[in-house]
N, C-alpha and C positions, 0 to 999 in steps of 0.2 A: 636395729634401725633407729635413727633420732631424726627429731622433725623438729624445723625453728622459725623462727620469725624473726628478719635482720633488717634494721635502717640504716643504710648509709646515708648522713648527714649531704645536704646540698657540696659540689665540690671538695668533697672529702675523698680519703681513699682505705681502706683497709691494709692493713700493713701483707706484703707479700709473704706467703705462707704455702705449705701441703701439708697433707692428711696422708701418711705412708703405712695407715692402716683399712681406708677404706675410701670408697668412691663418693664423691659428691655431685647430687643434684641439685638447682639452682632456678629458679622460677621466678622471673621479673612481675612483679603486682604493679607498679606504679612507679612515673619516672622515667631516668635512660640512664644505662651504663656502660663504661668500658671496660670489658675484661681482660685480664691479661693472662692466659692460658700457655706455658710453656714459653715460647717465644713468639707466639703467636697473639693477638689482639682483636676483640668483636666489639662492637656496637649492641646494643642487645637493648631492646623495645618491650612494653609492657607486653602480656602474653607469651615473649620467649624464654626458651630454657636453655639452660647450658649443662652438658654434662662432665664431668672432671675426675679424671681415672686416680686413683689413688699413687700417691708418689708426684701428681705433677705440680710445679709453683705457679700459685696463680692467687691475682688479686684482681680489688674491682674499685673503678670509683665514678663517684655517682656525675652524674650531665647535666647542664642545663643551668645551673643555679637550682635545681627541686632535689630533696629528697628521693632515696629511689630505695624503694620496699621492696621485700623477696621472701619467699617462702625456701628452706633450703632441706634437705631430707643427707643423710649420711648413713652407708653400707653398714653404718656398727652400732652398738648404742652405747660404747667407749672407743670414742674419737680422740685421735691423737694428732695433735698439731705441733709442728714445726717451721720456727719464721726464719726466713731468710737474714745471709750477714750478722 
């Protein structure tokens, strides 16, 4: 298992990615974000979590003009990412 601490900068985004080795957890501290899960899209408020099965493409970008904090945890403790295009 790996555990992290991630800032996405005010209307930034993370470049779209999976992990086809392990599952991710996703923990909003501070902020608002938009996830993008598969083909699917959340909204996601300080306090929620998001869960992310291994293999699926998903990115995130931050809301509002604020920074948006997160706590993230991963199935493995050798994480293997792969970016989209």
């Amino acid at each position: 298992m790996t555990l992290g601490h991630v800032i996405i900068p005010a209307d930034q985004t993370n470049p779209r990615h999976r992990h086809p080795n392990c599952d991710e957890i996703l923990h909003l501290l501070k902020g608002r974000l938009e996830h993008s899960l598969g083909d699917q899209k959340f909204v996601l408020n300080p306090g929620d979590t998001i869960s992310i099965p291994a293999g699926q493409w998903h990115n995130a970008r931050a809301l509002d003009g604020a920074d948006a904090e997160m706590v993230i945890c991963f199935s493995s403790a050798d994480r293997e990412t792969e970016f989209e295009g």
